[in-house]
C-alpha positions in Angstrom: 0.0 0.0 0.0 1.5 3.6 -0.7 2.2 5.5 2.2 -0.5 8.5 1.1 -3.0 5.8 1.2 -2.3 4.2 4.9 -1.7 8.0 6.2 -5.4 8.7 5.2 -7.6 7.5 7.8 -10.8 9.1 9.4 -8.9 11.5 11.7 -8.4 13.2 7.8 -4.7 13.2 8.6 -2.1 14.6 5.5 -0.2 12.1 3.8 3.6 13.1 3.5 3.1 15.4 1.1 4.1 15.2 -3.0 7.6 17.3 -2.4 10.0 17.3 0.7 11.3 20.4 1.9 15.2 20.3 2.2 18.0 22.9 4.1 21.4 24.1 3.3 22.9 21.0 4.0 20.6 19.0 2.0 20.0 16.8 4.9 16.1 16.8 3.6 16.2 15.7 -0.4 13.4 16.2 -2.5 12.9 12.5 -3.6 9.6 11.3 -2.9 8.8 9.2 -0.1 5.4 8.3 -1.3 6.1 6.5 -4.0 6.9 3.4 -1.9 4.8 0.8 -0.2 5.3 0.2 3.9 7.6 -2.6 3.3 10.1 0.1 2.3 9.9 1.3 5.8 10.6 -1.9 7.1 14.6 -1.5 5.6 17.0 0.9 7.5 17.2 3.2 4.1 13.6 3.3 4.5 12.9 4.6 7.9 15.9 7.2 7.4 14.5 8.4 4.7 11.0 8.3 6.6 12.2 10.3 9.5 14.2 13.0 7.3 10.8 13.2 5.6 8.8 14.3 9.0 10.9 16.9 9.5 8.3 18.6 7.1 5.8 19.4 9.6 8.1 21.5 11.8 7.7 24.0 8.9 4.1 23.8 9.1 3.5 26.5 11.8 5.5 29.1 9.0 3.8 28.6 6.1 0.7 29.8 6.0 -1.9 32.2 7.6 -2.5 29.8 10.9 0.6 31.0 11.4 -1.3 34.5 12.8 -5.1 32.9 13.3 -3.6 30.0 15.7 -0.7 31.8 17.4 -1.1 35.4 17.7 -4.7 36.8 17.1 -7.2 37.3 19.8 -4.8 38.5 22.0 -3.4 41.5 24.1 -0.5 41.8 21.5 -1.7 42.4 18.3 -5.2 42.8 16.5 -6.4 42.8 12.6 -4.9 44.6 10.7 -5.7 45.4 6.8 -7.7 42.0 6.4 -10.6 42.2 9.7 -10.6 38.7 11.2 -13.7 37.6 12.6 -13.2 34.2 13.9 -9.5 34.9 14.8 -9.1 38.5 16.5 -13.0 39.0 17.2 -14.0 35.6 18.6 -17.4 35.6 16.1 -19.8 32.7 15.5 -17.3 32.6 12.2 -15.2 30.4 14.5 -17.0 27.0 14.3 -16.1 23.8 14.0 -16.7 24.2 9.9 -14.3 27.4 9.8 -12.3 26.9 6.6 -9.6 29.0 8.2 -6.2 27.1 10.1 -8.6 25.1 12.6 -8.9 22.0 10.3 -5.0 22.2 8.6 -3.7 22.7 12.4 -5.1 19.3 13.2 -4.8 17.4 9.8 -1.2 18.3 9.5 -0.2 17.4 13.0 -1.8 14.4 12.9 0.0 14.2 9.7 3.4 14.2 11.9 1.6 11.4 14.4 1.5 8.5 11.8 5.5 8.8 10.1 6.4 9.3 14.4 4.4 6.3 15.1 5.8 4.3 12.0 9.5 5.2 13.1 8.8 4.0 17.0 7.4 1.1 16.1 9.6 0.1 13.0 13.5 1.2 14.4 13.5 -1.8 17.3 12.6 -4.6 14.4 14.4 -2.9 11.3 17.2 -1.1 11.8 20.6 -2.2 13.2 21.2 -1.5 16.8 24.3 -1.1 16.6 24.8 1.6 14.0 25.6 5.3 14.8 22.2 6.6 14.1 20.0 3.9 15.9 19.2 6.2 18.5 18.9 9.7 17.0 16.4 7.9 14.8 14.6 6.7 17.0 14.5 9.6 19.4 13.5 11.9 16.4 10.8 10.1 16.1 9.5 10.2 19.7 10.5 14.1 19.4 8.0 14.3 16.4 5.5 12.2 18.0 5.4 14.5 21.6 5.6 17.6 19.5 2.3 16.7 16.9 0.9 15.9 20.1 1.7 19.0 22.1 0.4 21.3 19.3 -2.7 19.5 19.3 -3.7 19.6 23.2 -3.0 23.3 23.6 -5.3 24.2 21.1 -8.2 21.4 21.4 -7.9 20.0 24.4 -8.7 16.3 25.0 -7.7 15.0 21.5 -7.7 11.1 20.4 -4.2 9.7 21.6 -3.4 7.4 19.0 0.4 5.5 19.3 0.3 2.5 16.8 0.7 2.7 13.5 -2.8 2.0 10.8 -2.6 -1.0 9.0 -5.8 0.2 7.2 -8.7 3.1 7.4 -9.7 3.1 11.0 -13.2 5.0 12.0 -13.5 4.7 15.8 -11.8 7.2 18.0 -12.4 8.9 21.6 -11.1 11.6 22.7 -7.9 10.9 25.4 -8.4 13.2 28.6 -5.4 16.1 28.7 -4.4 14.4 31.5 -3.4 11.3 29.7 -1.8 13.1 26.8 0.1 15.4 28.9 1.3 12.0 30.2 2.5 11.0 26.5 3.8 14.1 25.7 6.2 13.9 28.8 7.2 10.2 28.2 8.3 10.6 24.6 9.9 13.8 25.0 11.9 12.3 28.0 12.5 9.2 26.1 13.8 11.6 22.9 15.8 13.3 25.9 17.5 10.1 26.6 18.7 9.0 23.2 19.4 12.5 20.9 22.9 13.5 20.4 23.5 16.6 22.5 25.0 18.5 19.1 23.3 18.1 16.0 24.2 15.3 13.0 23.5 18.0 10.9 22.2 21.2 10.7 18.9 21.6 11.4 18.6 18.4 13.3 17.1 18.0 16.6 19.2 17.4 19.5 18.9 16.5 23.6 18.5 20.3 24.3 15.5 20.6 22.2 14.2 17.5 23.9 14.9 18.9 27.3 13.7 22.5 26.1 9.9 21.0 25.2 10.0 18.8 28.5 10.7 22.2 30.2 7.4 23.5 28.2 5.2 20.7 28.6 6.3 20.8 32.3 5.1 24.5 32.2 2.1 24.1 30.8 0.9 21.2 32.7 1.5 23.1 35.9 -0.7 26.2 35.0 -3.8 27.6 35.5 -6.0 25.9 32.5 -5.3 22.6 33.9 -5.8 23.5 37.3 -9.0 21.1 37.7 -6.6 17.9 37.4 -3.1 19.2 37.9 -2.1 19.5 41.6 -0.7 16.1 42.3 1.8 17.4 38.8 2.9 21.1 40.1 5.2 21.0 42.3 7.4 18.1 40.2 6.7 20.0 37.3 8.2 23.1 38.4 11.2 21.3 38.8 11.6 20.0 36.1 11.1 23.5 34.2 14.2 24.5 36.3 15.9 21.2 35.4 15.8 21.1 32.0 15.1 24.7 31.1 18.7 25.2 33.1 20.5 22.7 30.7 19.7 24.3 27.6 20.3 27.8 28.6 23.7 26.3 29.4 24.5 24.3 26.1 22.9 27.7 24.1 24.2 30.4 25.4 22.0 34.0 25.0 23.4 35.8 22.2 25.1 38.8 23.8 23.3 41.5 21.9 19.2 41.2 20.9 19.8 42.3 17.3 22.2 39.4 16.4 18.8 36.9 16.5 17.5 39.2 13.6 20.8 40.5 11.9 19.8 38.5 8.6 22.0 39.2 5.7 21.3 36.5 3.4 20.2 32.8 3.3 22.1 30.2 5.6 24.1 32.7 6.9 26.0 33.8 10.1 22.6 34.6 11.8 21.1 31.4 11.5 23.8 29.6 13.3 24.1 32.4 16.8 24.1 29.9 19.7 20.5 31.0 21.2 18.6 29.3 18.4 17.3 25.6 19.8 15.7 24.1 16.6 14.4 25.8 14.2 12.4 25.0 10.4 14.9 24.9 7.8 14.3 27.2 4.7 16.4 28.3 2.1 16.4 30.4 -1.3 16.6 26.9 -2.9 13.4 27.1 -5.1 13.3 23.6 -5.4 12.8 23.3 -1.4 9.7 25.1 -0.9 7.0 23.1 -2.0 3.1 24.4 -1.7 3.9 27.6 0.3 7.8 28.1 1.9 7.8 30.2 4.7 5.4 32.9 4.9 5.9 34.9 8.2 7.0 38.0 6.8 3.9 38.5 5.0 1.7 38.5 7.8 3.3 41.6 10.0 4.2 44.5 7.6 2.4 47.7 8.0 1.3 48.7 4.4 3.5 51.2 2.9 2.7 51.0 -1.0 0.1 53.2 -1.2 1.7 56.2 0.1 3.3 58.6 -2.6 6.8 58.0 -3.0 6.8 54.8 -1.6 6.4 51.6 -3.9 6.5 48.1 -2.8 9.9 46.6 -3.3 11.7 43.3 -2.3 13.3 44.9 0.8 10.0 46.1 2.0 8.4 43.2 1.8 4.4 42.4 0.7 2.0 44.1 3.4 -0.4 41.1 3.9 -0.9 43.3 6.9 -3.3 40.8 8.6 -2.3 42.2 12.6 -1.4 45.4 14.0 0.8 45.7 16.9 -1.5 47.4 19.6 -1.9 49.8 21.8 -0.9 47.7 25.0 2.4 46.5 22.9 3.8 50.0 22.5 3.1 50.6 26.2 4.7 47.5 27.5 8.1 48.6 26.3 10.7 51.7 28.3 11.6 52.5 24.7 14.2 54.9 26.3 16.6 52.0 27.8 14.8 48.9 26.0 16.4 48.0 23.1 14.4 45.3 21.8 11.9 48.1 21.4 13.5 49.3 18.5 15.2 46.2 17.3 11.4 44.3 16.7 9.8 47.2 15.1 9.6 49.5 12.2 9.8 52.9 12.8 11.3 54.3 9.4 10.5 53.7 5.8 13.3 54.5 3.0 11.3 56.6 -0.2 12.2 54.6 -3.4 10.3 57.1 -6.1 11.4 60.5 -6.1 8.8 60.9 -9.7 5.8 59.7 -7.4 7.1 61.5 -3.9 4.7 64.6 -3.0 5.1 68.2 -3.8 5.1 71.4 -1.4 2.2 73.2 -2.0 1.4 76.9 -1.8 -1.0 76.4 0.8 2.1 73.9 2.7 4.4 77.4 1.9 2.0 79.3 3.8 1.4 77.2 6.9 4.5 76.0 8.6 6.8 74.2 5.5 10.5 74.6 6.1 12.0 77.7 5.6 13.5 77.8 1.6 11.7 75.4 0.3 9.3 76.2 -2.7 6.1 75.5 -4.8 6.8 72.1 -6.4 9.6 71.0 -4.8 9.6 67.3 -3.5 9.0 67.1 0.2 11.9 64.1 -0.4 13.2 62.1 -2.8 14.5 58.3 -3.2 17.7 57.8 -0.5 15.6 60.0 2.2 13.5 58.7 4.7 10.0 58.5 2.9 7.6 57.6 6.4 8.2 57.5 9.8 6.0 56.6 13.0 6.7 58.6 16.2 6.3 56.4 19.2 5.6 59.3 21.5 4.2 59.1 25.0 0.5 61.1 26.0 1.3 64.6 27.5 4.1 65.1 23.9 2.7 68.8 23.0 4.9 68.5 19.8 2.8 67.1 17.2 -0.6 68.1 15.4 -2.5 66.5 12.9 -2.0 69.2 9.4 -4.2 66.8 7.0 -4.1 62.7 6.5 -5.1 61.5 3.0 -5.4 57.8 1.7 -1.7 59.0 -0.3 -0.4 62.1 1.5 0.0 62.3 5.6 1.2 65.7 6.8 2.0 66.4 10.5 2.9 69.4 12.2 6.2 69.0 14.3 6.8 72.7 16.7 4.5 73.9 13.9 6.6 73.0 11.0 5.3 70.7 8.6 7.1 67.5 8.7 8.8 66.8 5.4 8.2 62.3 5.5 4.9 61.4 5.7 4.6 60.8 9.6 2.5 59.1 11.3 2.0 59.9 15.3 0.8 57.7 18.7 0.1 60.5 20.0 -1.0 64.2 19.3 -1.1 67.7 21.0 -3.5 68.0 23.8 -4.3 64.0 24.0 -2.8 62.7 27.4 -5.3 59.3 27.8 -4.4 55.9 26.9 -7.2 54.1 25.2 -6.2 50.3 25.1 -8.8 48.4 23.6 -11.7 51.4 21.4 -11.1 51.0 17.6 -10.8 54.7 17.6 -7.4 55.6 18.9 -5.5 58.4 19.5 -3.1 59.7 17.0 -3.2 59.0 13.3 -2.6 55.4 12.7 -4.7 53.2 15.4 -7.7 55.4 14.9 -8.1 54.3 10.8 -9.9 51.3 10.6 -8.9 48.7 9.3 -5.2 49.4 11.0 -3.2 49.2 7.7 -0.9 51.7 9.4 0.8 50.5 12.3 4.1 50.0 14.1 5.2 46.8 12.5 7.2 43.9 14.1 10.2 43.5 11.9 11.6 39.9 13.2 10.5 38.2 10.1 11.1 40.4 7.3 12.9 39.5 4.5 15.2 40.6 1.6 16.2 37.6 -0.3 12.9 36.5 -2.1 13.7 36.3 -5.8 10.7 38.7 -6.4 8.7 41.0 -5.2 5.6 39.7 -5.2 7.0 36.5 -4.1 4.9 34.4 -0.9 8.0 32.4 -0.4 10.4 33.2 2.4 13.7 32.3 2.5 14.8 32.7 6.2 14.8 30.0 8.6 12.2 30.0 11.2 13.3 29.9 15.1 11.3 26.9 16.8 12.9 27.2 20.0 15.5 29.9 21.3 16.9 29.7 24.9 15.4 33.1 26.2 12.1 31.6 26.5 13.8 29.0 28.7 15.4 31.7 30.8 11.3 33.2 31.0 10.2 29.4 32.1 12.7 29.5 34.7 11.8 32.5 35.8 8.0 31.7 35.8 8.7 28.7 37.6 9.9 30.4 40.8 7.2 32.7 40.9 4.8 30.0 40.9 7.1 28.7 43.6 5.6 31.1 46.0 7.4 34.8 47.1 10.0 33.2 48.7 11.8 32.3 45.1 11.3 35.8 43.8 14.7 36.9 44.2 15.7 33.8 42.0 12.9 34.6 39.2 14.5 38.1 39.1 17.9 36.8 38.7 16.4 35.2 35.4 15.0 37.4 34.1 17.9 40.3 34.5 19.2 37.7 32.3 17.4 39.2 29.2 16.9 42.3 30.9 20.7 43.1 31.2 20.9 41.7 27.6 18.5 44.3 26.6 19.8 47.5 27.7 22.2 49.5 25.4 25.6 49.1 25.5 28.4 52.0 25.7 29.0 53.2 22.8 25.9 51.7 20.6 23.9 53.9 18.4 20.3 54.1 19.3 19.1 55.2 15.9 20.3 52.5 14.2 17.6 49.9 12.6 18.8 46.6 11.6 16.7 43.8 10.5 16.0 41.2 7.6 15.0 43.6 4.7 18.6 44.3 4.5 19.5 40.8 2.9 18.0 43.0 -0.7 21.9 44.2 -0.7 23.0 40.6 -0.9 19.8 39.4 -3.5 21.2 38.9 -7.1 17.4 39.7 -7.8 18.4 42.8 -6.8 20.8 43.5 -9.4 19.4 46.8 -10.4 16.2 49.0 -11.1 13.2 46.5 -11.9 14.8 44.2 -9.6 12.9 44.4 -6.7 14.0 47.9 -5.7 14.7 51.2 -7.1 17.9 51.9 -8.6 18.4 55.0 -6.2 16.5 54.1 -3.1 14.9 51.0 -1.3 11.9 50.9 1.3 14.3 49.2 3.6 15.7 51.8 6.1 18.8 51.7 8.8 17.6 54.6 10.6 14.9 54.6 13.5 13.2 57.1 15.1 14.7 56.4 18.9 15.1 60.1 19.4 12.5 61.6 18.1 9.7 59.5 19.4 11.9 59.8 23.0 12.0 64.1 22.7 15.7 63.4 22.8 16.6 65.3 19.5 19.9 67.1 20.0 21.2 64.6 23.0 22.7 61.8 20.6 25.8 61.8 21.6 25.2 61.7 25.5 22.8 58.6 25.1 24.8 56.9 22.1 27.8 57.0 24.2 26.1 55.9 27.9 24.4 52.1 29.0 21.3 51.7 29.7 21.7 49.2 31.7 20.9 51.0 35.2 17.2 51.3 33.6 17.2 48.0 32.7 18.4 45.6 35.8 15.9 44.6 38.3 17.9 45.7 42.0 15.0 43.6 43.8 11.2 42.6 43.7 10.5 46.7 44.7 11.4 47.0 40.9 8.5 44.6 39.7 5.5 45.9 42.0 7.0 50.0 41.2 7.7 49.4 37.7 6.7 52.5 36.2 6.6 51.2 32.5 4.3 48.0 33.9 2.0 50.5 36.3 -0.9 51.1 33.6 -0.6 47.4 32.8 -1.3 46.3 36.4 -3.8 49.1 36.9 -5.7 48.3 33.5 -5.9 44.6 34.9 -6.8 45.5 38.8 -3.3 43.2 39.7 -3.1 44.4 43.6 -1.0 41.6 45.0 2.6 40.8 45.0 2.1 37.8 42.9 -0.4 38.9 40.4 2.0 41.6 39.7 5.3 39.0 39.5 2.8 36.6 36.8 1.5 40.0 35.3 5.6 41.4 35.0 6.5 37.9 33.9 3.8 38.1 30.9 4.7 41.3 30.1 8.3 40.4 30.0 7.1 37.5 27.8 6.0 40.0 25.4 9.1 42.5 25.4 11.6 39.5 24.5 9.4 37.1 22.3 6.5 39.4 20.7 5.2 38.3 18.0 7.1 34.5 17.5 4.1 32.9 17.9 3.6 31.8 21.6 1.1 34.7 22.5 -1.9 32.6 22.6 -0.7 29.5 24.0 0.8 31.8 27.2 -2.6 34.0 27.4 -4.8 30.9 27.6 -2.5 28.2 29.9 -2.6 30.7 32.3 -5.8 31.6 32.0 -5.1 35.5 31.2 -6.4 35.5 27.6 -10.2 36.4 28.9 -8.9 40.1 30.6 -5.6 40.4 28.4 -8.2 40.4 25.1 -10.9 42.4 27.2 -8.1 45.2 28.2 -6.1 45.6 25.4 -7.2 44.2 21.9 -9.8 46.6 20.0 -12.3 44.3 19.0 -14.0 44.6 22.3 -15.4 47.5 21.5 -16.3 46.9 17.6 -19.0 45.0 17.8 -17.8 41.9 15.8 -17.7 38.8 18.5 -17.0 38.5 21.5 -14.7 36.3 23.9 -16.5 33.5 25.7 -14.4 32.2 28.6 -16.4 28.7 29.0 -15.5 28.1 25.4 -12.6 30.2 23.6 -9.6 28.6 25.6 -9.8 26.3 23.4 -10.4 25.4 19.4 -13.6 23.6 17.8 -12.9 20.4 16.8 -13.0 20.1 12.9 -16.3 19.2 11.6 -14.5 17.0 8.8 -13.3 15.0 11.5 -16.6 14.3 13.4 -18.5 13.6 10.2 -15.6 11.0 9.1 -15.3 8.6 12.0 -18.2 6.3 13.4 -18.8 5.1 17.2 -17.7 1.6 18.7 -20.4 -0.6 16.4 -19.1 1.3 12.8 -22.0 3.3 12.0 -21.8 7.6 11.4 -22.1 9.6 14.6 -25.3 11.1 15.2 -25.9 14.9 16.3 -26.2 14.3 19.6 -22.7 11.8 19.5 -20.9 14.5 17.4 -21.4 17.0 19.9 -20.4 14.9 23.0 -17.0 14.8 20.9 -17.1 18.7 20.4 -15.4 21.2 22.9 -17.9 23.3 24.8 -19.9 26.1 22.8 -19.1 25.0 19.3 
């Protein structure tokens, strides 16, 4: 039997898939597993082959929009963007168990993974020499591959049928395994994957003991928090632990990189950046075309802000393509001290570079006669390709410099000191407004307030430079599964769970990153750095028509640290000083008096010592890892998701859906599932069975 056919049974689970993705080191071919029956996975050759060909589904979570819907919409972070969201950001009756959107590929494609990872488990102990090298990173890849499908699947379903044997034909009859029992599995196979993976990779790209011991530190996490907290107390305190345990061992064998901007620094496929010691596992992608199959990785579509339709700015290669389907919100430019924070302004976009001086806009005579720079005259470009073509000022309420001069669909002008600003600028905040409004869909300034948010200060972390075109889907940087900051923040969220007592040593983590993050001596805080420079190194970007203006590209190395701070004319002092004094935590005084975290805790009525250490510890969360695509996952283990959403994500107050905390922690189960399997004597469920399957409220 072909291995698409046996992989088909009534859970609706993916076959392998007609083309293999493969990375720089061609570890993963593109020869086609599927085009042999199961006895060829019954030879050594065949279960390598098998297991390189699994590795697949790690890319999953990058390649399409699920990426956003699954991860990081519906939460305090970010909402919709240029494309409204209904079922994802809103919580509508649009998210059913029929949605069309990522529910049904999030649970067909990981238990896609389950069948290869249960073929490998079973298959390595009959089939393939004991004694060889590879015996057990085989087989502890594919207990790795098995706990991870099944990880991805209980944090956003719940109970979900726990199936460890491989099919020998279509099976029909499943039930749903309590979370208890498949936290149970998770645990086991990542601690038996902990026991038998090299602790350095075969090859690049391969998983290793640390990533083993980094998801045991997860699963560990997640089991001990609040969404569980019906069935978990006999687990917490062991849990804990083991977050300490094994989070521990991989912060030791990766290392932090010493400065925030070297996780993003991408300069061009497989490069330096990709290899910085922080990085865990991550999905390999290349510029290899023949690698991508159906979609490559897509993460850099989903961010940008969009930027084309403004005059003088045209979409280019270094820009990237403004899917713009979530805007960062008001709650994520708050959480930041963008004054000694530097991962502020090394995850966002605060400066565009003009790239068409013919389309750029024109002083007027009426600009001339109300506040344009002095010498400047009718018809003259208000800039030109090479000069920074938009900007967003990050300001803070109470910043008397700005006033709104007139916003178009094309042309933004802003009043700086009552000078017309020559960029088209867009402002937080304006004269005379001096109250934050977190979650109404009419903001303050003149970006959050236009609906949908197509303007917005947009995370940068994914962008990318090196697509051969520029209206190419297809991504070319790796994507970062696991990095060892998030084990530091486990760590640290483990001793405060631990009780006050171990808040010292939860500080002491998290100064880690903190320290990390402050400016150095000597760096320059205007300085933007991120993936859209890799255009310099893109032969597609050999010249005008290639992706980028001849004399200018969208892609800027300048920021707008001092302007947005009020700190114009003070470069030297602050490029020359650390930050660091702003940055370190000195005790637990620094947590509960935070002055960048006192709205947060006030907008969220946290009055104790520990719901302000689990409130800092989220917000932290946020600073370090915004936007990678754990948002969700955090806001609904620890049962934070219901006020987060209500507090600080918009579409509370546009009238779209609503969040329902007795059913929105967790997913519908796909309706092509429940109409595809049968109950214990073979016949189709009825109604009233199909719901008993489904999660509450769907």
């Amino acid at each position: 039997m072909k291995l698409n056919k046996i992989l088909y049974t009534a859970l609706m689970i993916s076959s392998m898939g007609s083309s293999l993705s493969s990375c720089k080191d061609s570890f993963l071919d593109e020869e086609l597993i599927t085009q042999y029956s199961t006895d060829r996975f019954e030879t050594q050759e065949g279960l390598d082959e098998l297991v390189t060909g699994a590795y697949q589904k790690l890319k999953f979570k990058y390649n399409y929009i699920w990426a956003i819907e699954c991860y990081n919409m519906g939460v305090d972070e970010f909402t919709d963007a240029n494309n409204t969201m209904p079922a994802w950001n809103h919580y509508s009756q649009d998210l059913n168990s029929a949605e069309t959107g990522a529910n049904q590929p999030v649970w067909d494609n990981f238990y896609g993974l389950v069948e290869p990872a249960n073929i490998i488990i079973a298959n390595m102990p009959q089939y393939y020499d004991k004694n060889s090298a590879t015996y057990k990173t085989r087989l502890g890849e594919g207990y790795f591959l098995r706990a991870f499908a099944y990880f991805e699947l209980v944090k956003q379903f719940g109970d979900v049928p726990l199936k460890l044997t491989p099919s020998t034909s279509v099976e029909t009859y499943f039930t749903r395994a309590s979370e208890e029992d498949v936290y149970k599995q998770i645990i086991s196979d990542f601690q038996e994957a902990y026991n038998l993976l090299p602790e350095s990779p075969e090859q690049t790209g391969r998983i290793t003991k640390y990533a083993a011991a980094h998801f045991l530190a997860k699963a560990h996490l997640f089991r001990a928090s609040e969404l569980y907290s019906g069935w978990n107390s006999s687990y917490v305190a062991e849990d804990l632990d083991a977050v300490i345990q094994y989070g521990s061992e991989v912060v030791n064998k990766h290392p932090i990189c010493t400065n925030y901007v070297e996780l993003w620094d991408y300069q061009e496929p497989n490069g330096a950046n990709e290899k910085v010691s922080e990085v865990v596992l991550a999905a390999q992608f290349s510029n290899d075309e023949s690698t991508w199959g159906r979609y490559g990785n897509q993460m850099h579509l989903y961010y940008p802000s969009v930027y084309q339709d403004i005059q003088g700015t045209k979409r280019d290669i270094s820009g990237g393509r403004e899917f713009s389907y979530v805007s960062a919100t008001e709650y994520t430019m708050q959480v930041f001290d963008r004054v000694n924070d530097s991962r502020f302004w090394k995850s966002f976009i605060t400066c565009y570079g003009a790239n068409d001086t013919a389309g750029a806009p024109t002083w007027t005579e009426e600009d001339i006669n109300n506040g344009a720079p002095a010498g400047v005259n009718v018809g003259d470009k208000r800039f030109i390709a090479g000069e920074v073509g938009i900007k967003y000022i990050v300001n803070e309420p109470g910043d008397d410099r700005f006033e709104n001069y007139s916003t178009g669909a094309a042309d933004i002008k802003v009043k700086k000191n009552g000078e017309i600003c020559a960029p088209h600028t867009f402002v937080r905040y304006f004269k005379g407004e001096n109250q934050l409004n977190w979650n109404l869909s009419t903001h303050t300034g003149n970006y959050y307030n236009i609906i949908p948010h197509k303007r917005s200060v947009a995370l940068s972390k994914f962008r990318d430079g090196s697509r051969n075109s520029i209206a190419s889907q297809f991504g070319t940087r790796d994507a970062i599964i696991a990095r060892s900051a998030d084990d530091v923040l486990m760590i640290a969220e483990a001793y405060i769970r631990k009780g006050e007592s171990h808040y010292a040593d939860a500080i002491t983590w998290i100064n880690k990153l903190r320290d990390r993050a402050a400016y150095k001596e000597g760096e320059d805080r205007s300085v933007n750095v991120d993936g859209g420079q890799s255009y310099k190194n893109n032969t597609y970007c050999a010249g005008k028509g290639g992706g980028y203006s001849a004399d200018g590209a969208i892609y800027s190395e300048q920021n707008t640290y001092y302007e947005s701070n009020n700190l114009e004319g003070q470069e030297s002092v602050y490029n020359a000083q650390s930050s660091l004094s702003g940055m370190h935590l000195n005790s637990v005084n620094d947590v509960y008096n935070s002055q960048t975290d006192a709205p947060i805790y006030q907008a969220l009525n946290c009055t104790s010592n520990a719901e302000k250490m689990m409130c800092f510890l989220l917000n932290e969360r946020t600073r370090e890892l915004c936007g990678e695509g754990y948002r969700w996952e955090d806001l609904a283990r620890t049962k934070t998701l219901d006020a987060r959403w209500h507090a600080f994500n918009d579409g509370v107050s546009r009238g779209i859906g609503e969040f329902n905390p007795d059913k929105h922690y967790y997913r519908p189960i796909p309706q092509s599932f429940l109409d595809g399997i049968t109950n214990e004597s073979g016949a189709a469920l009825t109604n009233e069975e199909k719901q008993a399957m489904q999660n509450p409220g769907y």
